[in-house]
C-alpha positions as a Markdown table, in Angstrom:
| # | Residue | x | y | z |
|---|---|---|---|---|
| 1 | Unk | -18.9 | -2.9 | -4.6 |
| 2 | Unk | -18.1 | -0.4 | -1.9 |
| 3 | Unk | -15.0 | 1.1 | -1.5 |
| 4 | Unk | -13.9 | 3.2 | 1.6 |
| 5 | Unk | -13.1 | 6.4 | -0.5 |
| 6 | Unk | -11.7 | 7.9 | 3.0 |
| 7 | Unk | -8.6 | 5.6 | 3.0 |
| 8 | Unk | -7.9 | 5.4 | -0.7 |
| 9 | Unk | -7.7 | 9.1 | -0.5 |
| 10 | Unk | -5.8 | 9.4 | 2.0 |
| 11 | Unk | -3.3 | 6.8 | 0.8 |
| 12 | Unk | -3.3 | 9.2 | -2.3 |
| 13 | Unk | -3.0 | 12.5 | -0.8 |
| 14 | Unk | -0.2 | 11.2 | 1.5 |
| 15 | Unk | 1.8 | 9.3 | -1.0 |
| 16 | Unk | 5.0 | 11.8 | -0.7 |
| 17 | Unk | 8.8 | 11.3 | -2.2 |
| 18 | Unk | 10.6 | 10.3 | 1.6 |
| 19 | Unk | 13.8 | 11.0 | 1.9 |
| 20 | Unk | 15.0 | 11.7 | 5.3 |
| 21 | Unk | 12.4 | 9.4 | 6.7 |
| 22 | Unk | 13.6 | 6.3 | 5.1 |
| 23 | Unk | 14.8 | 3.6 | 7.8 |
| 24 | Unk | 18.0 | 2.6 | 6.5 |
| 25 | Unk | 18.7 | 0.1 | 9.3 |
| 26 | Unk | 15.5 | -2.2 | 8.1 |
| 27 | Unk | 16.2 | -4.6 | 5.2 |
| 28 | Unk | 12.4 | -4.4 | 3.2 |
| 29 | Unk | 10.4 | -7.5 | 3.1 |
| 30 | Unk | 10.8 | -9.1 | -0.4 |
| 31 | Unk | 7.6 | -11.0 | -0.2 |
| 32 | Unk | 5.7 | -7.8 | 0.0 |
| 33 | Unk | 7.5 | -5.6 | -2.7 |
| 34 | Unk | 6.6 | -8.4 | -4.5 |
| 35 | Unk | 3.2 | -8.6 | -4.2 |
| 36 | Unk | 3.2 | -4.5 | -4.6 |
| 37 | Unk | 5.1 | -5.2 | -8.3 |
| 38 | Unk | 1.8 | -7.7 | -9.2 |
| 39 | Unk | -0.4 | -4.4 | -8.0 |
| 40 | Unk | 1.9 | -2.7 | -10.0 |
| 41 | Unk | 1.3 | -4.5 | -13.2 |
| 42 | Unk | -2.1 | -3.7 | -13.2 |
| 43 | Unk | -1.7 | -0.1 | -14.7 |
| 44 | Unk | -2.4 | 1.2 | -18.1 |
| 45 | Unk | 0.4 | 0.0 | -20.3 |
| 46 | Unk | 1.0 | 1.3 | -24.3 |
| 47 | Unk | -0.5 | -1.3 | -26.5 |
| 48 | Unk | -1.1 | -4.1 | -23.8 |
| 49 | Unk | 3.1 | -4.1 | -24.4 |
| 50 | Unk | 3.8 | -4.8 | -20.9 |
| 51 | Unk | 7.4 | -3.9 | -22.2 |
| 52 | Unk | 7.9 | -3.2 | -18.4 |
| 53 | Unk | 11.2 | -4.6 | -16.3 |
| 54 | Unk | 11.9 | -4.2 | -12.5 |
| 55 | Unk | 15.3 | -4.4 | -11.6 |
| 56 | Unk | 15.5 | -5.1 | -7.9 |
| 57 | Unk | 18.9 | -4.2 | -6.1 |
| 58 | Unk | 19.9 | -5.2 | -2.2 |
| 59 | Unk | 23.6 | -5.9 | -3.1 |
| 60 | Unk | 26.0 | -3.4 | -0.7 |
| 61 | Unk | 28.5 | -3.0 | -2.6 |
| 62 | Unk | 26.6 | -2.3 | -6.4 |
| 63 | Unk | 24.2 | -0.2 | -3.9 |
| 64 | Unk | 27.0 | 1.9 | -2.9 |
| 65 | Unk | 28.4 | 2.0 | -6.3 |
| 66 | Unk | 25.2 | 3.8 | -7.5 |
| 67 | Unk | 25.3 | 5.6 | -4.7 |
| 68 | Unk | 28.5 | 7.2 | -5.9 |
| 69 | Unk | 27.3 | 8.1 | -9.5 |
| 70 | Unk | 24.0 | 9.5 | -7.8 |
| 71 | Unk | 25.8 | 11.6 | -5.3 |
| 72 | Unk | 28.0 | 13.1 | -8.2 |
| 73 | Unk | 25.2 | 13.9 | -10.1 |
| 74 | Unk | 23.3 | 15.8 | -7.5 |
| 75 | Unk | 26.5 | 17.9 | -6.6 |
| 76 | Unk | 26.7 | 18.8 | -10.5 |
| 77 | Unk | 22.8 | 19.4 | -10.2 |
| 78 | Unk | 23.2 | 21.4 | -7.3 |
| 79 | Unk | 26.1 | 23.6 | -8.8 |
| 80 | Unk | 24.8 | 24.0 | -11.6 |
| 81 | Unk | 21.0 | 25.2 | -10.2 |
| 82 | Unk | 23.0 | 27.7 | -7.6 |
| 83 | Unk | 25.0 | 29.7 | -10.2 |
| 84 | Unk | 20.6 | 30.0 | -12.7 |
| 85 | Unk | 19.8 | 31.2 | -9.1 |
| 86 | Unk | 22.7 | 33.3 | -7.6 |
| 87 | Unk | 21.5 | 36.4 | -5.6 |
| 88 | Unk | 17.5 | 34.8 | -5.2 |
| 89 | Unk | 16.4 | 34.1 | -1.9 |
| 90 | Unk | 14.9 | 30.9 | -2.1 |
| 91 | Unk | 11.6 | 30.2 | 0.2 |
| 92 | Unk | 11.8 | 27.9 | 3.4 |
| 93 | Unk | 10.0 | 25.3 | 1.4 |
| 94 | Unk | 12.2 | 25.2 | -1.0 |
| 95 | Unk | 14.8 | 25.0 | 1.4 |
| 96 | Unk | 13.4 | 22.0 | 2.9 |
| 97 | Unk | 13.2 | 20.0 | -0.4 |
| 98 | Unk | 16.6 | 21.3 | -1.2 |
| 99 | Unk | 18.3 | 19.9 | 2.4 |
| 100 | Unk | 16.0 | 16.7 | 1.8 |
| 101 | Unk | 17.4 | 16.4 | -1.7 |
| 102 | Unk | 20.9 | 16.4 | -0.7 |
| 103 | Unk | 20.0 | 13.7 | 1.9 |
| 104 | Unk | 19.0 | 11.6 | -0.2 |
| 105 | Unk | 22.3 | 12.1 | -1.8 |
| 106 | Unk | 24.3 | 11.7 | 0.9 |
| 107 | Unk | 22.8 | 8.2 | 1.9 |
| 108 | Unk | 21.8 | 6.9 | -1.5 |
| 109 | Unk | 24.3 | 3.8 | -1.2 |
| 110 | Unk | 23.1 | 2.9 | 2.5 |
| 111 | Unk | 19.3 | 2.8 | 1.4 |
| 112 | Unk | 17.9 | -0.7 | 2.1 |
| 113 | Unk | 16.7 | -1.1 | -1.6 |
| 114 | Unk | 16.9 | 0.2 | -4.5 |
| 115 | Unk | 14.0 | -0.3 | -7.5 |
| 116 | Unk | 15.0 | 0.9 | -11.4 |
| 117 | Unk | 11.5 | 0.2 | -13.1 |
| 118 | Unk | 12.8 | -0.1 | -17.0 |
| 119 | Unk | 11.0 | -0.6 | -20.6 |
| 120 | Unk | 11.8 | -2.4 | -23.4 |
| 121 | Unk | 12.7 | -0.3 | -25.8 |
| 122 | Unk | 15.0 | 3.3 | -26.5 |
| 123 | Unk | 13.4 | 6.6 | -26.8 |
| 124 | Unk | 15.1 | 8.6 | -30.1 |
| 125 | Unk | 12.9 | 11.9 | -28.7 |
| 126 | Unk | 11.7 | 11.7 | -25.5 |
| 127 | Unk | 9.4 | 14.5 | -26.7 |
| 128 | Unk | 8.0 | 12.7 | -29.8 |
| 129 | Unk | 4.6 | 10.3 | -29.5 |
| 130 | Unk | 6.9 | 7.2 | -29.7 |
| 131 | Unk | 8.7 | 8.6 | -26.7 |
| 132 | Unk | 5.6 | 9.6 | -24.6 |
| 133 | Unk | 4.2 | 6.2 | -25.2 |
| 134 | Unk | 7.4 | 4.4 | -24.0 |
| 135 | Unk | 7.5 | 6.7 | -20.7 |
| 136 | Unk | 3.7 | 6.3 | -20.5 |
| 137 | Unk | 3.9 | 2.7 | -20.6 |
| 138 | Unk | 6.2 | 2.2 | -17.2 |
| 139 | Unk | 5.4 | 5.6 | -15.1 |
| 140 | Unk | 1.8 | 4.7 | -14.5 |
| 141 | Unk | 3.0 | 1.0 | -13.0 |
| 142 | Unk | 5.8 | 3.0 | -11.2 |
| 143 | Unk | 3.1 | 5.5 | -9.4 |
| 144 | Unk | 1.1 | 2.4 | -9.0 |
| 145 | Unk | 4.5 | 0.6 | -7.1 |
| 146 | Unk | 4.7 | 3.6 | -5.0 |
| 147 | Unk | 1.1 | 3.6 | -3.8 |
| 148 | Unk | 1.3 | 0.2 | -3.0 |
| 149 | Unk | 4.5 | 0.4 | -1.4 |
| 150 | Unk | 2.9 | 3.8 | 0.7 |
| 151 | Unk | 0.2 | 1.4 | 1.7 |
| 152 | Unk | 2.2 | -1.0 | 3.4 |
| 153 | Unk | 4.2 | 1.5 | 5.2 |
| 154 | Unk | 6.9 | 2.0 | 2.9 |
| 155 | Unk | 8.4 | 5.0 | 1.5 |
| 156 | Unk | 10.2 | 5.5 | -1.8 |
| 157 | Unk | 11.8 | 8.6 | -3.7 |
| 158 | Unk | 11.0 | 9.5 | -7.1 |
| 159 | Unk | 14.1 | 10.5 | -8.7 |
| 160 | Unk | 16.2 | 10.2 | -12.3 |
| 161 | Unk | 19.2 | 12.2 | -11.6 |
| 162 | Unk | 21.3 | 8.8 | -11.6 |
| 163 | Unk | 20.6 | 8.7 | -15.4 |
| 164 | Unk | 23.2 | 11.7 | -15.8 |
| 165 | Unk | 25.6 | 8.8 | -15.4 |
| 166 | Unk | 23.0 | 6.3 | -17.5 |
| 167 | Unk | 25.8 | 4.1 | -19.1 |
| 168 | Unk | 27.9 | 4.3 | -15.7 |
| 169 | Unk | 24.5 | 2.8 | -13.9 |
| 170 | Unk | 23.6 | 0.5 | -16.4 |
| 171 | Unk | 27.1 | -1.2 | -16.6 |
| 172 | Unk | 27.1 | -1.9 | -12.9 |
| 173 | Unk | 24.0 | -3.6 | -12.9 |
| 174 | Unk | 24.2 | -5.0 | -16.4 |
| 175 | Unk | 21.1 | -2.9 | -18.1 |
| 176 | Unk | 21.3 | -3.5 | -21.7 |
| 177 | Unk | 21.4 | -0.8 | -24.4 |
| 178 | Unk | 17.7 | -1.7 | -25.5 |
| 179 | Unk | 16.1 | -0.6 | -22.6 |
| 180 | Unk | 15.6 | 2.4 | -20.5 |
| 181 | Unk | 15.6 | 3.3 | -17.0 |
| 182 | Unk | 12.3 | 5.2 | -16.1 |
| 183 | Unk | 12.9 | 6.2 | -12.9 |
| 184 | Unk | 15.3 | 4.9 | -9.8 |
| 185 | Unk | 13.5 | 4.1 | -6.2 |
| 186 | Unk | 14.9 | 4.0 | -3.6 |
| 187 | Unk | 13.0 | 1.8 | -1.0 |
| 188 | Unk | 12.8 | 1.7 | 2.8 |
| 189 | Unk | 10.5 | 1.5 | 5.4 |
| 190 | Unk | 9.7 | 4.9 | 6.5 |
| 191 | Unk | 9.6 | 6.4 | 10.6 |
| 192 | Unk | 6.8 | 8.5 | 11.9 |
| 193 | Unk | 3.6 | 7.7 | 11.6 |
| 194 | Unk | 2.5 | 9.1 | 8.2 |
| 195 | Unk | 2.7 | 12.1 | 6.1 |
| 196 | Unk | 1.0 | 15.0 | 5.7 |
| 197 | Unk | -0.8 | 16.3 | 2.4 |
| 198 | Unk | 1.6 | 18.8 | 0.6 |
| 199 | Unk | 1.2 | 22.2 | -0.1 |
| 200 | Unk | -0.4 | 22.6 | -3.8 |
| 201 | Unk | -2.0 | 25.2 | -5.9 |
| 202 | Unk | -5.9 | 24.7 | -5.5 |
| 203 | Unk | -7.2 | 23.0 | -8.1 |
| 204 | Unk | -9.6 | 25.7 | -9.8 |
| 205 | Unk | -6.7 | 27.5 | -10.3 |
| 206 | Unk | -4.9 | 25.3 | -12.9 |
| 207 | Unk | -8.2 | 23.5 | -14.3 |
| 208 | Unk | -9.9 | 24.7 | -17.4 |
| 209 | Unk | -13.0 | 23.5 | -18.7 |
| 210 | Unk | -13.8 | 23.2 | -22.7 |
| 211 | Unk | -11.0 | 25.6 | -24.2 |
| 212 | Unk | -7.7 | 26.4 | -22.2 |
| 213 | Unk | -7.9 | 29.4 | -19.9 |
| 214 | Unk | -11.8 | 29.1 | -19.1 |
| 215 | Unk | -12.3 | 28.7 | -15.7 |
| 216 | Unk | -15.6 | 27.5 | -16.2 |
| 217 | Unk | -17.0 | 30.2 | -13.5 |
């Protein structure tokens, strides 16, 4: 089979976290986030355990209530990053992300949808092999939702500063203790036309071939 490596590519290179682009006056067709989870569940999962979970959330009111907990947590984020970098000038791109960032924030409640891919299962250390399996079992499927989502002309943010109020979050929209919360999307139809490929360190420079640091000439 043929596969027209041109638009796969550019649905990968153009995949970006949308913030200020998301159309918060469109609800988001069900049907087709829907059909983007079944894509989704197509990714690598640890141990065929397809522990994954997708919490859906449209309600206004628990929207808004996350919305809250988020905002809080990227004003203590946002503190707490400004008095690590007092007295460094900070580069017009990472002023950008920075004003996108607290965008986000500012409208996280009035987003048309929000997504909280979960696992089954707790993490003791997240930096353990029990932990990377757990995170490595829903973040592929979650990159997968995005793409899928990208492809239909729908943006989504990939973020996890709601889980500095985890049991907050979780008690609103009745998570239970056994499993964890991934990463929170939130979901909209995005303006513009599309997106341009971001500005990344070429390749060579951060690939090394047979033992680390060789280049590989």
């Amino acid at each position: 089979m043929k596969y027209d490596l041109a638009s796969v590519d550019y649905i990968l290179e153009t995949t970006r976290s949308v913030r200020k682009r998301l159309d918060l006056t469109r609800p988001v067709d069900r049907d087709v986030v829907k059909r983007c989870i079944e894509i989704a569940l197509q990714a690598p999962t640890g141990s065929n355990q397809q522990g994954w979970k997708w919490l859906i959330v449209t309600d206004a009111d628990k929207k808004a209530r996350i919305g809250e907990y988020y905002k809080q947590a990227w004003y203590d984020y946002s503190r707490e990053v400004g008095r690590f970098n007092a007295g460094q000038p900070l580069s017009a791109q990472m002023q950008r992300v920075i004003g996108s960032a607290q965008y986000l924030a500012d409208h996280m409640g009035d987003v048309p949808m929000m997504i909280f891919a979960c696992v089954e299962g707790r993490a003791t250390n997240s930096f353990s092999s029990t932990g990377a399996g757990l995170y490595g079992s829903i973040i592929p499927a979650a990159w997968s939702l995005m793409l899928a989502l990208r492809a239909r002309g729908i943006g989504a943010a990939w973020t996890t500063l709601h889980l500095s109020y985890e049991e907050e979050c979780n008690a609103v929209l009745g998570i239970p203790d056994n499993v964890t919360t991934a990463v929170l999307l939130p979901v909209g139809y995005f303006t513009g036309e599309t997106f341009r490929k971001a500005e990344r360190v070429p390749a060579e420079q951060l690939t090394y071939w047979e033992s680390w640091g060789e280049t590989g000439g």
